[in-house]
ZASE-492992 format. One record per residue: residue number from 1; residue in one letter; y, x, z negated of N, C-alpha, C, O, CB in turn. Coordinates in steps of 0.02 Angstrom, whole numbers, plus 50000, padded with zeros to 5 digits. Glycine has a CB too. Example, Ala and Ser with C-alpha at 12.3 -4.5 7.8 and 13.67 -1.06 7.14 Angstrom:
2
> seq | type | n_v | n_u | n_w | ca_v | ca_u | ca_w | c_v | c_u | c_w | o_v | o_u | o_w | cb_v | cb_u | cb_w
> 1 | A | 49716 | 50660 | 49610 | 49775 | 50615 | 49610 | 49835 | 50660 | 49610 | 49834 | 50712 | 49577 | 49776 | 50565 | 49548
> 2 | S | 49888 | 50642 | 49646 | 49947 | 50684 | 49643 | 50002 | 50645 | 49606 | 50057 | 50670 | 49598 | 49970 | 50704 | 49714
//
This chain:
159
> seq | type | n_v | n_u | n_w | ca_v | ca_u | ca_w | c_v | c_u | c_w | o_v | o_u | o_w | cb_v | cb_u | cb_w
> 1 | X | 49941 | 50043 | 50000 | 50000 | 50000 | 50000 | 50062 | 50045 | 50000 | 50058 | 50094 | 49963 | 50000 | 49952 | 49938
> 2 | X | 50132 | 50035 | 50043 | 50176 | 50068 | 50036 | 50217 | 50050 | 50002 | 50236 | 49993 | 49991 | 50193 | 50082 | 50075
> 3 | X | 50245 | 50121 | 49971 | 50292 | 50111 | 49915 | 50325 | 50043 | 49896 | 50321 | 50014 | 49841 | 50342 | 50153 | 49927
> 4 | X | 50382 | 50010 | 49987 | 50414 | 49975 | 49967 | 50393 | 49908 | 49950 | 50430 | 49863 | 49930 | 50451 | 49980 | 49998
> 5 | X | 50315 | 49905 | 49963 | 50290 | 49847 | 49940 | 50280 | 49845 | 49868 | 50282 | 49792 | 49837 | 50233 | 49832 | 49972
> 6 | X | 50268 | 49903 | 49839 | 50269 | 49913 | 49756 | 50336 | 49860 | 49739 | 50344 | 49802 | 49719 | 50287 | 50013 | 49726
> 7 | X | 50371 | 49910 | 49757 | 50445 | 49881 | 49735 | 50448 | 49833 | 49735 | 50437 | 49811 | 49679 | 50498 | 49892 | 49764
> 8 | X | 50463 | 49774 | 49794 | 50442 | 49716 | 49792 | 50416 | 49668 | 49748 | 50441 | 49613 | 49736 | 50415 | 49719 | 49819
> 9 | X | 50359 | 49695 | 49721 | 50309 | 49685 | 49679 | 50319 | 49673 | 49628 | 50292 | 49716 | 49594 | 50275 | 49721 | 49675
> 10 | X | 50358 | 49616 | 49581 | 50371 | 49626 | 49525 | 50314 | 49607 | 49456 | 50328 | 49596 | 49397 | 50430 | 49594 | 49527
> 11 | X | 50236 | 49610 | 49496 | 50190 | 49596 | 49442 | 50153 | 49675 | 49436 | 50122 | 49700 | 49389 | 50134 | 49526 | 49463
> 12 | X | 50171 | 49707 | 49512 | 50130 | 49785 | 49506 | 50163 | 49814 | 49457 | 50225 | 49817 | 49451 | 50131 | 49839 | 49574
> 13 | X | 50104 | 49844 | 49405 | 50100 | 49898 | 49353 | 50039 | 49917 | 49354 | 49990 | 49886 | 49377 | 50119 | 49883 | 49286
> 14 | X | 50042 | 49994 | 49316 | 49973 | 50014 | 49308 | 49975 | 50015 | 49226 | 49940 | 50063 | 49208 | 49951 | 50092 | 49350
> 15 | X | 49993 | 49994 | 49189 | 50017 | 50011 | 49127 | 50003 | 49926 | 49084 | 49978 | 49920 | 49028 | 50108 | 50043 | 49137
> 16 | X | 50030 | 49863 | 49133 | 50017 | 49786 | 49090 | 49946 | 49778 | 49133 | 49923 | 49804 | 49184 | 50091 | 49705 | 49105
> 17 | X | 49920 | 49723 | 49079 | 49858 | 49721 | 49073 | 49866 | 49641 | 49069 | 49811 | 49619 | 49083 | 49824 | 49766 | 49014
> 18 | X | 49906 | 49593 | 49058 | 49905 | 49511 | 49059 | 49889 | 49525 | 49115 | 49893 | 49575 | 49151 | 49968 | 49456 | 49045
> 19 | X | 49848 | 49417 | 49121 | 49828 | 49399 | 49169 | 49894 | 49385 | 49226 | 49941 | 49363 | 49192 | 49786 | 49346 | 49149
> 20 | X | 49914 | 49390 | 49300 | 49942 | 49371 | 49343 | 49928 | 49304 | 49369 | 49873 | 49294 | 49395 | 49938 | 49411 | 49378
> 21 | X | 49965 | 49264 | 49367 | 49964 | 49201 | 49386 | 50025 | 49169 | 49426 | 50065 | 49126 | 49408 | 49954 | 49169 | 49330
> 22 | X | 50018 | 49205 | 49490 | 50094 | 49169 | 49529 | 50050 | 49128 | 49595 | 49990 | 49129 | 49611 | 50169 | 49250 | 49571
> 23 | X | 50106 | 49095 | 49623 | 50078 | 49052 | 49681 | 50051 | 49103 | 49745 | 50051 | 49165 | 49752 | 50144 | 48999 | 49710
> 24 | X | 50030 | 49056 | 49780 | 50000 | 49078 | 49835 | 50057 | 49097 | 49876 | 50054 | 49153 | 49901 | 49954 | 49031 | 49866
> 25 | X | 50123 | 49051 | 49891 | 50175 | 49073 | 49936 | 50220 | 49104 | 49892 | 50278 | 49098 | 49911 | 50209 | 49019 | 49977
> 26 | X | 50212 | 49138 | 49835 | 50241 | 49203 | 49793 | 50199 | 49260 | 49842 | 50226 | 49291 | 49888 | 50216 | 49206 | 49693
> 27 | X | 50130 | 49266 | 49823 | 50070 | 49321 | 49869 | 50102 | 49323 | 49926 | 50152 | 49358 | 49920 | 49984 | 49294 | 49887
> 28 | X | 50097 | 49305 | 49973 | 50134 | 49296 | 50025 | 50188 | 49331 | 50049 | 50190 | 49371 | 50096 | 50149 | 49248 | 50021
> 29 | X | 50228 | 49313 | 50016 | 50328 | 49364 | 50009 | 50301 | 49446 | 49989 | 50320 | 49501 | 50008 | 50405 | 49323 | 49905
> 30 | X | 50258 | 49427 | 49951 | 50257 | 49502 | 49899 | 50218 | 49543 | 49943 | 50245 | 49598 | 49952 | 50215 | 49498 | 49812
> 31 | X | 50160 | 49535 | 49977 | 50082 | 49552 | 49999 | 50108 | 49562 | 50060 | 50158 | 49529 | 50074 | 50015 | 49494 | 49993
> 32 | X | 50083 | 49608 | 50108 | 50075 | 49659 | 50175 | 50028 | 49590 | 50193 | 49998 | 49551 | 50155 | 50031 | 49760 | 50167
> 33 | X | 50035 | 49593 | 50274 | 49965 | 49532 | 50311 | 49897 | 49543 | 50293 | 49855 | 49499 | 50287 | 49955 | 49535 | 50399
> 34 | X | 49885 | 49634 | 50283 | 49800 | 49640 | 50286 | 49796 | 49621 | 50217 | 49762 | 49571 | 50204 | 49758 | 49723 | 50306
> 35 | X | 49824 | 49651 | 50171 | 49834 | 49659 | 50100 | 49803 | 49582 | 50093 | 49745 | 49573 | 50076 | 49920 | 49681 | 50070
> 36 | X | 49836 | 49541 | 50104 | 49863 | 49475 | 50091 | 49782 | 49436 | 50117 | 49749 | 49413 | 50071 | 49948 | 49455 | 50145
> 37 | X | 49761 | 49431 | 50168 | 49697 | 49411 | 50200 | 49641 | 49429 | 50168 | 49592 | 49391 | 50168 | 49690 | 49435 | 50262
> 38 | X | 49638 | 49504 | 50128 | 49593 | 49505 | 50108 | 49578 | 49494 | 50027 | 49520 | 49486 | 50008 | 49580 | 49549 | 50134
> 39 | X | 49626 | 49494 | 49988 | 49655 | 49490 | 49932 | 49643 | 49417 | 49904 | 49607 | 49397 | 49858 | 49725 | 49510 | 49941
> 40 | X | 49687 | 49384 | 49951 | 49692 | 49305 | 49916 | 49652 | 49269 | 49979 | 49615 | 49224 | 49959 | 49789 | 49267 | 49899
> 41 | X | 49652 | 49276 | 50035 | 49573 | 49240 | 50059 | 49532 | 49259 | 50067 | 49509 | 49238 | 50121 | 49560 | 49212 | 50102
> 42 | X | 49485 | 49310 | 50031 | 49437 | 49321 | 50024 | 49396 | 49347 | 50104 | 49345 | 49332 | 50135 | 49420 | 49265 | 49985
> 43 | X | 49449 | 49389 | 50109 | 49433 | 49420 | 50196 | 49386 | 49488 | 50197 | 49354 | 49504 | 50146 | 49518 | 49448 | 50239
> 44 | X | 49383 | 49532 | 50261 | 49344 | 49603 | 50237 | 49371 | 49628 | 50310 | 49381 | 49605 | 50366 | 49240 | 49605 | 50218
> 45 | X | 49377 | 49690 | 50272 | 49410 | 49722 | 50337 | 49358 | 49745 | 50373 | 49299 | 49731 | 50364 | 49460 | 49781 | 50327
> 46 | X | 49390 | 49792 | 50429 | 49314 | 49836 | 50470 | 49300 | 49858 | 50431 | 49344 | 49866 | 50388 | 49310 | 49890 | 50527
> 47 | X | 49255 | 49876 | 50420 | 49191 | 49959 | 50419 | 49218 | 50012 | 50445 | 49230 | 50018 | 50505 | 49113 | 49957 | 50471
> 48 | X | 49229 | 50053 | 50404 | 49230 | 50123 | 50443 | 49313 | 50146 | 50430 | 49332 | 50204 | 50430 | 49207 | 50113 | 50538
> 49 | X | 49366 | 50071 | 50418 | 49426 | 50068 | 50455 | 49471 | 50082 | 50389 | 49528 | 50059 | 50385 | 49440 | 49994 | 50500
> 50 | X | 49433 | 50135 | 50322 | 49476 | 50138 | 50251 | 49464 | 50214 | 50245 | 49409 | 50243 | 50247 | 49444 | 50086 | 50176
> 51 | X | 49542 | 50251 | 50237 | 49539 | 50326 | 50226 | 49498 | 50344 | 50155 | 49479 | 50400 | 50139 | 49619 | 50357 | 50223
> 52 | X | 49488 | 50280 | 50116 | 49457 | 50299 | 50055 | 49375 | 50301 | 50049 | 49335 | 50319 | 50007 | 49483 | 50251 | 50006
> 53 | X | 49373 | 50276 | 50107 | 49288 | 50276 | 50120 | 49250 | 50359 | 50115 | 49191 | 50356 | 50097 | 49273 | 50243 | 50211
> 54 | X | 49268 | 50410 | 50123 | 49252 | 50477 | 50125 | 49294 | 50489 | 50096 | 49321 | 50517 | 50143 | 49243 | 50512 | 50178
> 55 | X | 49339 | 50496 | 50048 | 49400 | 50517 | 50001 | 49355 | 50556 | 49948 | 49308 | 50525 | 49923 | 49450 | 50445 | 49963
> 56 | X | 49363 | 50607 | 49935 | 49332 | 50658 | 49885 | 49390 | 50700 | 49830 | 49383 | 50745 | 49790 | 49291 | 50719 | 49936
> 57 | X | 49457 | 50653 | 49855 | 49512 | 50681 | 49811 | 49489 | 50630 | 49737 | 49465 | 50574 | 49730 | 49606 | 50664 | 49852
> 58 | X | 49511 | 50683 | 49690 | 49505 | 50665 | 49605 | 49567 | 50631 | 49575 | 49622 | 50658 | 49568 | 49494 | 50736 | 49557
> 59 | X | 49548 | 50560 | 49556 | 49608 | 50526 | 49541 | 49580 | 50451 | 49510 | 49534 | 50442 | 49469 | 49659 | 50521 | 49613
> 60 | X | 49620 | 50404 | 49542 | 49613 | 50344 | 49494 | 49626 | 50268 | 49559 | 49678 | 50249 | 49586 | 49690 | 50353 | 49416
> 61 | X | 49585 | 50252 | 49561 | 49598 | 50173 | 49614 | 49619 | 50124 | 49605 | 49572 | 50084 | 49609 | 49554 | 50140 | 49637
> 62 | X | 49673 | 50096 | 49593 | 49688 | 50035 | 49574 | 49710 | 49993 | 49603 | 49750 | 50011 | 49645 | 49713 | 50032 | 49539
> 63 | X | 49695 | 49904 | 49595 | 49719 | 49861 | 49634 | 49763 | 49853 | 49682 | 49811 | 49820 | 49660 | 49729 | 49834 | 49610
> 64 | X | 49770 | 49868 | 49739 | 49818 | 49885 | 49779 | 49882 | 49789 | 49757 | 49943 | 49785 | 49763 | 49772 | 49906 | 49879
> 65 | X | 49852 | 49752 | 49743 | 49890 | 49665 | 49723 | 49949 | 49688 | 49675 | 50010 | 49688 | 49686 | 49826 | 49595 | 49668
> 66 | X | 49903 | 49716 | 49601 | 49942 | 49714 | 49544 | 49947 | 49769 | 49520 | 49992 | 49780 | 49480 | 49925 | 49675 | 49499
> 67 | X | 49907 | 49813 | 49535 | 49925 | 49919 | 49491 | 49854 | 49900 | 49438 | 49843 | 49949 | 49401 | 50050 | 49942 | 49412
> 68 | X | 49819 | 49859 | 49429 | 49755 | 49860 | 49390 | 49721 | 49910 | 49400 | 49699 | 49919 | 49456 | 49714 | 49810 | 49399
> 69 | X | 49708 | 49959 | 49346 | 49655 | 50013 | 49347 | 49614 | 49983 | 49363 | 49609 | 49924 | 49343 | 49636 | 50050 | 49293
> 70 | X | 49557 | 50020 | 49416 | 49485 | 49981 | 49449 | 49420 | 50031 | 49430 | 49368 | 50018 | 49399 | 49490 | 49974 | 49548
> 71 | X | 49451 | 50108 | 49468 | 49384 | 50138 | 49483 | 49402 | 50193 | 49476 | 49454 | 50206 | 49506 | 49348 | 50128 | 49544
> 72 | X | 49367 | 50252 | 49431 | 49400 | 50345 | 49434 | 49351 | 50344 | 49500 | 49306 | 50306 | 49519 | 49375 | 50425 | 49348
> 73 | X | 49381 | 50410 | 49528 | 49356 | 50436 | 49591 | 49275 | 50455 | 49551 | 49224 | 50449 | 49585 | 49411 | 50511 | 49630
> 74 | X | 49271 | 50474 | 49486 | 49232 | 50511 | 49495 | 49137 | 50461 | 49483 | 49083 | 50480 | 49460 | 49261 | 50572 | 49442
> 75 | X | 49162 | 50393 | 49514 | 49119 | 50343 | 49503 | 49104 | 50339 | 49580 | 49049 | 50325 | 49605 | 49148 | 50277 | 49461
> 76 | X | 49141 | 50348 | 49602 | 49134 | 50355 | 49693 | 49071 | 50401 | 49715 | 49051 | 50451 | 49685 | 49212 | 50399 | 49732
> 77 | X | 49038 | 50368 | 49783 | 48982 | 50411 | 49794 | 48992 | 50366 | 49884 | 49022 | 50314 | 49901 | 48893 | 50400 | 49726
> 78 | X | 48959 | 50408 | 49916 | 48929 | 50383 | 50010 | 48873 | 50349 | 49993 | 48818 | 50367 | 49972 | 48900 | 50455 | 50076
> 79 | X | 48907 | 50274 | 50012 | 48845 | 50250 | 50022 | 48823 | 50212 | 50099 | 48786 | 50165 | 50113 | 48838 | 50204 | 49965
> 80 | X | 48863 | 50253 | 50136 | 48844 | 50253 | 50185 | 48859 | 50166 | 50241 | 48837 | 50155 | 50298 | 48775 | 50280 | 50163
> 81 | X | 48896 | 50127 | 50203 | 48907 | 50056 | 50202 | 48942 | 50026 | 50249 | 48932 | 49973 | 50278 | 48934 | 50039 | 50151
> 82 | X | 49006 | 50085 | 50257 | 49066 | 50052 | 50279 | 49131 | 50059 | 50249 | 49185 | 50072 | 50276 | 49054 | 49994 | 50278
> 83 | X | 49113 | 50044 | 50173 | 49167 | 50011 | 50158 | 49168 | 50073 | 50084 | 49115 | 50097 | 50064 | 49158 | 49911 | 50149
> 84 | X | 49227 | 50090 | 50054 | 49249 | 50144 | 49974 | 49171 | 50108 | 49932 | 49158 | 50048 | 49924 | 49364 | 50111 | 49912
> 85 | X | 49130 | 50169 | 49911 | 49084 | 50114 | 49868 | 49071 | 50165 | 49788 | 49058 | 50225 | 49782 | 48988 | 50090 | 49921
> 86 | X | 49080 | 50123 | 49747 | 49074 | 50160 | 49676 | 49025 | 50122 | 49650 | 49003 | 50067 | 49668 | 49141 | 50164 | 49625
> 87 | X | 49001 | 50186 | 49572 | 48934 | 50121 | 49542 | 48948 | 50100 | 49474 | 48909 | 50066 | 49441 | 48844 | 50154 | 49535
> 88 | X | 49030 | 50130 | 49446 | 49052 | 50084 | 49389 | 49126 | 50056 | 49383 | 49163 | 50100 | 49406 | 49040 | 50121 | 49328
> 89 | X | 49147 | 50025 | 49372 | 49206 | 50013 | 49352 | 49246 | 50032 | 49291 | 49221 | 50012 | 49239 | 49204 | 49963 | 49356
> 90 | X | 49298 | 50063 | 49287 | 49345 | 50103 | 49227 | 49311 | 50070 | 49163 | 49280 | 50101 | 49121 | 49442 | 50085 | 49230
> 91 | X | 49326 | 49974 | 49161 | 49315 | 49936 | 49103 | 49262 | 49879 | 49112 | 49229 | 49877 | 49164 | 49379 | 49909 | 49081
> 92 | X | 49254 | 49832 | 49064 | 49231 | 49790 | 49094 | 49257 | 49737 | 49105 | 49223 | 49696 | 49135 | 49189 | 49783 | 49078
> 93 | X | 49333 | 49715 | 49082 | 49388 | 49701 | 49091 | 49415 | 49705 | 49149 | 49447 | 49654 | 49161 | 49414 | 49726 | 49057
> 94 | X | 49417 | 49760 | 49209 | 49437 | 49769 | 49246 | 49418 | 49724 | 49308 | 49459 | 49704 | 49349 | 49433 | 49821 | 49241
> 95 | X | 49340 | 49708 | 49311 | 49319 | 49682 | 49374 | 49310 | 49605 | 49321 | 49310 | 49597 | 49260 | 49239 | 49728 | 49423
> 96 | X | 49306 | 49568 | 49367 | 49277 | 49477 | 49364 | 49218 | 49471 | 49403 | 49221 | 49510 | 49450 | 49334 | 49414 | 49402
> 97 | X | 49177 | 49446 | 49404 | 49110 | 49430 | 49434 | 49081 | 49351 | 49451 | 49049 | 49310 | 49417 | 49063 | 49461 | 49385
> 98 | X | 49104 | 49351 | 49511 | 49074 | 49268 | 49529 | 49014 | 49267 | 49594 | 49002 | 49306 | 49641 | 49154 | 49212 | 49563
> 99 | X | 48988 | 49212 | 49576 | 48915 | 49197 | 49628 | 48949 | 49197 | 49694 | 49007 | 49177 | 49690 | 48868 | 49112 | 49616
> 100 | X | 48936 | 49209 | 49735 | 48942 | 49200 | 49819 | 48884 | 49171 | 49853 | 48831 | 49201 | 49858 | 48951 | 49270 | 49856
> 101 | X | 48894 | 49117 | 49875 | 48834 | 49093 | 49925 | 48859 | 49086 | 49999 | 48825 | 49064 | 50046 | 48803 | 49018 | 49902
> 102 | X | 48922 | 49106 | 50002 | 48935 | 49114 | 50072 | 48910 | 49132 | 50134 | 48875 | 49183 | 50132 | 48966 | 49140 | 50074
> 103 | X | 48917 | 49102 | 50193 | 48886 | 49140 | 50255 | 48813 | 49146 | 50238 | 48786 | 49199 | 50253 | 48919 | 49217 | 50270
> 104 | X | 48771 | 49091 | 50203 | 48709 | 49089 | 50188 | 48674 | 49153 | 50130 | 48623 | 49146 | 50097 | 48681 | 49088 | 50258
> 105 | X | 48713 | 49207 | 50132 | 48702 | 49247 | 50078 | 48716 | 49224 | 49996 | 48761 | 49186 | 49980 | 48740 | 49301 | 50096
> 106 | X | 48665 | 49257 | 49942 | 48682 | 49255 | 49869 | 48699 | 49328 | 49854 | 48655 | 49372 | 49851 | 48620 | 49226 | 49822
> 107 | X | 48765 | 49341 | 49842 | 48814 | 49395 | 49833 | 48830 | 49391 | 49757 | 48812 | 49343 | 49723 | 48882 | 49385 | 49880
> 108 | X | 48868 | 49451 | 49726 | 48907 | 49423 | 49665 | 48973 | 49455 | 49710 | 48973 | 49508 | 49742 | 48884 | 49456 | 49570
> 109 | X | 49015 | 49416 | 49704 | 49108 | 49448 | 49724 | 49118 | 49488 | 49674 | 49080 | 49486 | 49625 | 49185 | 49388 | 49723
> 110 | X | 49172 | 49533 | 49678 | 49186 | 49542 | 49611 | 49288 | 49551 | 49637 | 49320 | 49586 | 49676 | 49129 | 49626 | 49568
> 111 | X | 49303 | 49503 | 49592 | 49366 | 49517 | 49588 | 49402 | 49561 | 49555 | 49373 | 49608 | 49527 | 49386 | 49477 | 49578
> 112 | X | 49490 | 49555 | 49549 | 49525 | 49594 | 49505 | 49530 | 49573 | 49433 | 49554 | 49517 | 49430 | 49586 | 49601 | 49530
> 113 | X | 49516 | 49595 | 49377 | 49504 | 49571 | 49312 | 49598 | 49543 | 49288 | 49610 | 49501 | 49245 | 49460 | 49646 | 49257
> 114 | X | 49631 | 49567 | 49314 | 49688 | 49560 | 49299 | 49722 | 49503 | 49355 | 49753 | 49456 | 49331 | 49716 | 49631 | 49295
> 115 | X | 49717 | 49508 | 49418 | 49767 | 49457 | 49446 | 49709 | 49405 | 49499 | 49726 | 49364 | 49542 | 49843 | 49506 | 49498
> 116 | X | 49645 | 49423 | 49480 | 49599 | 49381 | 49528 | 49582 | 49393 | 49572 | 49535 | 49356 | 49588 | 49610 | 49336 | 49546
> 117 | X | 49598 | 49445 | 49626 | 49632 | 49473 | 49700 | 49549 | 49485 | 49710 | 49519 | 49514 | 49665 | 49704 | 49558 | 49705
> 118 | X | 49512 | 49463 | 49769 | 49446 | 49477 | 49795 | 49447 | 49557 | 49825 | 49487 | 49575 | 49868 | 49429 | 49418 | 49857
> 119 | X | 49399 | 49601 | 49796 | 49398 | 49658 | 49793 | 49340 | 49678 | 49844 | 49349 | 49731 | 49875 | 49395 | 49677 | 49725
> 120 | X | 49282 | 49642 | 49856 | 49211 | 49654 | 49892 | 49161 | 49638 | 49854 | 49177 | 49594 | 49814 | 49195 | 49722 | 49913
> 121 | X | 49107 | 49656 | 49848 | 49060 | 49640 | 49815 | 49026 | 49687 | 49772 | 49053 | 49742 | 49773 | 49025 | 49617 | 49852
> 122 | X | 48957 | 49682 | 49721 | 48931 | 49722 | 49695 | 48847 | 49695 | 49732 | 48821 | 49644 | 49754 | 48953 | 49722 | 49614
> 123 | X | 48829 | 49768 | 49719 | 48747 | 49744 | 49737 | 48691 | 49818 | 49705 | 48705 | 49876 | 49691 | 48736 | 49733 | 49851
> 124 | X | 48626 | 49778 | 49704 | 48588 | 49826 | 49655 | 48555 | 49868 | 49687 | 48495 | 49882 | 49682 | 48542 | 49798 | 49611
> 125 | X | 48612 | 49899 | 49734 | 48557 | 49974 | 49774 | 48613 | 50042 | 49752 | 48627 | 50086 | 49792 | 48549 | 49968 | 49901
> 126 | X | 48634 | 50040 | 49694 | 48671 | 50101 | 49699 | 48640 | 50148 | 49647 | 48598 | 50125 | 49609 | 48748 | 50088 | 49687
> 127 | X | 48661 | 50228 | 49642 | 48635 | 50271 | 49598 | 48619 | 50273 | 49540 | 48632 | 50217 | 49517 | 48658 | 50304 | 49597
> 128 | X | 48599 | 50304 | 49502 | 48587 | 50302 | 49440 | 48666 | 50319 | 49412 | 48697 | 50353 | 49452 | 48524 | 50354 | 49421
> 129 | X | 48695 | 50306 | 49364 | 48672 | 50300 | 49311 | 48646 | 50196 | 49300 | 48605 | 50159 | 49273 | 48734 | 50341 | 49260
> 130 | X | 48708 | 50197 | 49345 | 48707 | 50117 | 49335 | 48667 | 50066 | 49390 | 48654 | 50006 | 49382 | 48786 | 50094 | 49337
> 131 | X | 48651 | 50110 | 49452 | 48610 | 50063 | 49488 | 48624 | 50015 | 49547 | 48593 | 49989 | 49593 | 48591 | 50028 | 49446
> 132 | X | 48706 | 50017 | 49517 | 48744 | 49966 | 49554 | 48798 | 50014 | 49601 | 48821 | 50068 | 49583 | 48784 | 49908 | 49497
> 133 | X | 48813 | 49977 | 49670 | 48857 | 49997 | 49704 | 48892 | 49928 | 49726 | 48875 | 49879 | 49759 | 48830 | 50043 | 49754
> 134 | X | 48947 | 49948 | 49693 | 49041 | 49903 | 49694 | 49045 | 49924 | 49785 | 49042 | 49985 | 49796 | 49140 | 49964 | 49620
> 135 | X | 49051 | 49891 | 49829 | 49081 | 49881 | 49891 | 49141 | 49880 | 49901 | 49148 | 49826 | 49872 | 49067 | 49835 | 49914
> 136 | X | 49180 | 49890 | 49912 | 49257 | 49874 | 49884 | 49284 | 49872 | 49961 | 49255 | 49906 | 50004 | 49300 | 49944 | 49823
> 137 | X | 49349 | 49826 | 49981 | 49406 | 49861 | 50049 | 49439 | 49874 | 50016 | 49467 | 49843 | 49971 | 49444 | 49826 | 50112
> 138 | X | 49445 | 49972 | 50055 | 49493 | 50007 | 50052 | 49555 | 49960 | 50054 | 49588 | 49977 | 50004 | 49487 | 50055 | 50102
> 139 | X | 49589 | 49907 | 50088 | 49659 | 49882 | 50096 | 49670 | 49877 | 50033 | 49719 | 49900 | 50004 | 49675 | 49817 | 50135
> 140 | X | 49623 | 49847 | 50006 | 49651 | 49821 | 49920 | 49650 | 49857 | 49864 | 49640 | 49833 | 49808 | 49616 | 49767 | 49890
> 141 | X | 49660 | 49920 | 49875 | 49650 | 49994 | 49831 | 49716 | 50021 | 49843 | 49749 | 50016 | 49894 | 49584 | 50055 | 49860
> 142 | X | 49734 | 50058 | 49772 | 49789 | 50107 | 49785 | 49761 | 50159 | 49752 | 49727 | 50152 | 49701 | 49862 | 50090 | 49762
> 143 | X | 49774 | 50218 | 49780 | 49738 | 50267 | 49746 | 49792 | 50343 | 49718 | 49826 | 50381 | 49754 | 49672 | 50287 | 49805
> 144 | X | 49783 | 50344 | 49647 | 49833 | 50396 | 49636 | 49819 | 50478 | 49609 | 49810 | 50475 | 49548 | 49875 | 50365 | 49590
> 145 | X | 49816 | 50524 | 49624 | 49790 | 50581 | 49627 | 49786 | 50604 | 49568 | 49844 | 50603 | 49550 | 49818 | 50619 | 49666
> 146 | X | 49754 | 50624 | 49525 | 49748 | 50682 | 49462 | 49819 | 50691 | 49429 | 49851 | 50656 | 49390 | 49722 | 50765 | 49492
> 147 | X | 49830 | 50742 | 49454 | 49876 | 50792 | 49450 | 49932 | 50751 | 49468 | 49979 | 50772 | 49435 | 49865 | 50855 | 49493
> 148 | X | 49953 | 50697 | 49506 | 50021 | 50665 | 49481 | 50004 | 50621 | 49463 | 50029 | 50574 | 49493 | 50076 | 50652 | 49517
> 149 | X | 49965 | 50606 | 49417 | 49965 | 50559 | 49346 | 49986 | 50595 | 49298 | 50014 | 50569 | 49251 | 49899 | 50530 | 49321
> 150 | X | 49977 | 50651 | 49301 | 49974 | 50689 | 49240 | 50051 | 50723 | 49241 | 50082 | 50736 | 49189 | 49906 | 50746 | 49240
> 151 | X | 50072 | 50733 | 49298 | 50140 | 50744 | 49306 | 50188 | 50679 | 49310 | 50249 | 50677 | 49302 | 50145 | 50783 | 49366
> 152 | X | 50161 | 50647 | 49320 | 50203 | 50565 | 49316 | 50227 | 50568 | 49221 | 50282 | 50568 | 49193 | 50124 | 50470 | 49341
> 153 | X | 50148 | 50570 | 49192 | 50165 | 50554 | 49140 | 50212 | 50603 | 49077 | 50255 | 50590 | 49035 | 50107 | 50534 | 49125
> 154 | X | 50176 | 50665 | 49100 | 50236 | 50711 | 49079 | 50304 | 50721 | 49078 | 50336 | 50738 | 49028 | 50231 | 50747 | 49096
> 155 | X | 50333 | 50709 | 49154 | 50385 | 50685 | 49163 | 50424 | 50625 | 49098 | 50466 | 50631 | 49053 | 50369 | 50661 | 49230
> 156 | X | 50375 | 50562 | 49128 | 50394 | 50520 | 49059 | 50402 | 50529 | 49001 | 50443 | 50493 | 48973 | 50364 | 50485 | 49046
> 157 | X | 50371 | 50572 | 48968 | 50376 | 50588 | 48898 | 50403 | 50655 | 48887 | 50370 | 50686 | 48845 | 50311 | 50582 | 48865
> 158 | X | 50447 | 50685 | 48909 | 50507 | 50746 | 48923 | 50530 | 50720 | 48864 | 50539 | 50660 | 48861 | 50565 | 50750 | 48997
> 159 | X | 50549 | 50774 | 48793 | 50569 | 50754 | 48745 | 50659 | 50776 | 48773 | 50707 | 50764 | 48736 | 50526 | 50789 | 48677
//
């Protein structure tokens, strides 16, 4: 997501943790078209078509909707899918988990624990420790590097 859509954004933080509850034609004003399609209607992008899908940089993924911590990189693994795939989530707070029977499939979705935002799915072919691999579109990820978190936050707390 680019910056000036942050801005925009007056529910993105990575820092609040309440639930988000604005309208659909709020999403809309605030939300990019792909952002927006896949987020609040429950869309999926291509395969293949997310720089985070092979991303091996060390950092932190969060809701590209609201700044919700989602996923450390270091939960990330190839699974060869398509689509960014990890096998835990930061909390358990973080993700929501609903049945999918869509398109004749039984899925679990897993949304954003914080603003609802449809994230991809989970399913039980991923590594050990947990077994599970989170599917995720890259669109609905923001991802922030190590080293300027750590300089973000330093910055902030400059006595």
């Amino acid at each position: 997501m680019d910056t000036a859509k942050k801005e925009n954004n007056p529910v993105y933080s990575h820092k609040d943790s309440t639930p988000v509850t604005i309208t659909d034609e709020q999403w809309r004003k605030i939300l990019s078209k792909d952002v927006y399609a896949v987020a609040r209607m429950k869309g999926t992008e291509r395969p293949g078509s997310s720089p985070y899908e092979h991303s091996t940089e060390i950092g932190t993924f969060y809701c590209a909707v609201c700044g919700n911590p989602l996923f450390r990189s270091d939960a990330k693994f190839e699974s060869g899918c398509g689509w960014p795939s990890f096998y835990e989530p930061i909390s358990k707070a973080s993700i929501i988990y609903t049945a999918d029977h869509s398109y004749g499939m039984d899925r679990t979705e897993v949304t954003c624990g914080r603003c609802k935002s449809h994230l991809g799915h989970v399913f039980n072919d991923g590594p050990p420790p947990t077994g599970l691999r989170y599917c995720i579109n890259g669109v609905v990820l923001d991802f922030e590097k190590a080293q300027d978190a750590e300089k973000k936050y330093n910055d902030e707390h400059k006595n």
